[in-house]
C-alpha positions as CSV (number, residue, x, y, z in Angstrom):
1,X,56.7,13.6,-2.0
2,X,55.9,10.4,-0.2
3,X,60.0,9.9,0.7
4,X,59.4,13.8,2.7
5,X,56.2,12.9,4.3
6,X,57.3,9.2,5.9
7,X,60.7,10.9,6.2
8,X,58.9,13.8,8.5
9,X,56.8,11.6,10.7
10,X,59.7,9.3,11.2
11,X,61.6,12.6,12.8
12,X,58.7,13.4,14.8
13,X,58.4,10.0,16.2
14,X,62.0,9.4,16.6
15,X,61.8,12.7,18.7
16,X,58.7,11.1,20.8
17,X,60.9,8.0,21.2
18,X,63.9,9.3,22.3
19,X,61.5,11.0,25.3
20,X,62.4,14.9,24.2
21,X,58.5,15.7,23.2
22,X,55.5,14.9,24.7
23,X,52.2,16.0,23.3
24,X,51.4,18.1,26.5
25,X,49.8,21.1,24.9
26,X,47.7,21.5,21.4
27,X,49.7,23.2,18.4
28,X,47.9,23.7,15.4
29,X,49.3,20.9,12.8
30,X,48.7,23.7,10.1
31,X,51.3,26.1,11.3
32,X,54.6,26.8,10.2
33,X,57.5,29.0,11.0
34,X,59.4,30.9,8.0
35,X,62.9,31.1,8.8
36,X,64.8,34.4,7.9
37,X,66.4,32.5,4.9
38,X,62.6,31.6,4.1
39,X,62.8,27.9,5.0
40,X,59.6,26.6,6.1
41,X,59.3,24.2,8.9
42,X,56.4,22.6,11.1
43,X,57.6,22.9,14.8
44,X,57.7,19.3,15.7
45,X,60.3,19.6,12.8
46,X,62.6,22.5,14.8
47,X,65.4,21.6,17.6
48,X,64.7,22.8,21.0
49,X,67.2,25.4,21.3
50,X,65.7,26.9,17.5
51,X,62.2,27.0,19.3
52,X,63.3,28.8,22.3
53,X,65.6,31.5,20.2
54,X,62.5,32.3,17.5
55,X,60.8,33.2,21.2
56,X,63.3,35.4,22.8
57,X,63.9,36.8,19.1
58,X,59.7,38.0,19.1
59,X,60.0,38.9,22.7
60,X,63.2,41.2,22.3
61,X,61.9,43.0,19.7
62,X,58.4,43.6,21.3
63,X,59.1,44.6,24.4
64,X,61.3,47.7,26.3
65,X,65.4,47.2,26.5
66,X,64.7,46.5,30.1
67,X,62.9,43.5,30.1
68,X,64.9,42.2,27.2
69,X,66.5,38.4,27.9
70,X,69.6,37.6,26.5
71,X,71.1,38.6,23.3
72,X,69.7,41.2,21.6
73,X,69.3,41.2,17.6
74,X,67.0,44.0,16.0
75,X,64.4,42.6,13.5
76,X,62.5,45.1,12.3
77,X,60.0,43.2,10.6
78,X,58.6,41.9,14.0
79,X,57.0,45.0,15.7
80,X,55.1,45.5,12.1
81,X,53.7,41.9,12.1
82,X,49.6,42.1,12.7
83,X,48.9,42.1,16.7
84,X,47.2,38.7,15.5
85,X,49.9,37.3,13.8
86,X,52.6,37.5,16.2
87,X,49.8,35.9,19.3
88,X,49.8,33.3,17.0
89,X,53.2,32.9,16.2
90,X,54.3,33.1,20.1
91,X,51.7,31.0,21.6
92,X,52.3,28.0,18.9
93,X,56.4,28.1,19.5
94,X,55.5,28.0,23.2
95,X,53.4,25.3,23.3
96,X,55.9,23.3,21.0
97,X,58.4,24.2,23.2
98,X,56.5,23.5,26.5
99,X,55.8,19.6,24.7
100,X,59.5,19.6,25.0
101,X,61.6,17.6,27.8
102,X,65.2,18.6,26.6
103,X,64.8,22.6,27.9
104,X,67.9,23.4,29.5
105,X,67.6,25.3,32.5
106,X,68.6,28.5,30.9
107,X,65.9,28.4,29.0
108,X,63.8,27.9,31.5
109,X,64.8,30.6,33.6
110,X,64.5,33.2,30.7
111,X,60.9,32.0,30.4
112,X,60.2,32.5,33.8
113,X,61.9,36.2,33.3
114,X,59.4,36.6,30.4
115,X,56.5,35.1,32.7
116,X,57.0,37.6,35.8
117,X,57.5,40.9,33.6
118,X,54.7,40.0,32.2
119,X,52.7,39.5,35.5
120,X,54.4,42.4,37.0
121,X,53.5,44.9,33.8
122,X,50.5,43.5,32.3
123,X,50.0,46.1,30.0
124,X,53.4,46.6,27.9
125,X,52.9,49.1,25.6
126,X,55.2,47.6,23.2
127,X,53.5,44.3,23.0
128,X,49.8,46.3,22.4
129,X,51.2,47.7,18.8
């Protein structure tokens, strides 16, 4: 057990050290994300592009085709997660990935995407289940 733990921090620093994560925003060090094959990871743990796909994969499925970005995979488990739950979720893989310096601009222009439909429709009905 001590191997894992020195083992993790040594990835998180080598990822502060190699200048791909900056502690810019708060995450809550007790969270983890459950991968579909039940894997369960802390985010400082996840690759950038892994962050930014567990986003888009929440947003797709909450939201109307029309403000859907990119690929589009149906997970029906994510529109019956608790209101709560998914807030959560979202705002802790967000922040991770905000922290992150290696975003390619793709992904930053999907988020943006995200950002105005959600200023332009504040209210999406999908997102209020």
């Amino acid at each position: 057990m001590t191997n894992q733990i020195a083992t993790l921090q040594s990835k998180e620093d080598a990822w502060s050290k190699a200048g791909v994560r900056e502690d810019r925003y708060w995450i809550d060090p007790n969270f983890r994300w459950t991968t579909m094959d039940c894997q369960t990871l802390k985010l400082q743990e996840m690759k950038t592009p892994h962050l930014f796909n567990c986003i888009k994969m929440m947003w797709n499925n909450l939201v109307p085709a029309q403000y859907r970005v990119g690929h589009f995979t149906e997970y029906k488990a994510v529109p019956k997660m608790p209101r709560k739950t998914r807030a959560y979720a979202i705002a802790n893989l967000f922040y991770e990935l905000m922290n992150r310096n290696d975003r390619t601009s793709g992904m930053n222009e999907a988020l943006e995407r995200m950002y105005s439909y959600m200023q332009q429709n504040h209210e999406l009905k999908s997102i209020k289940r």
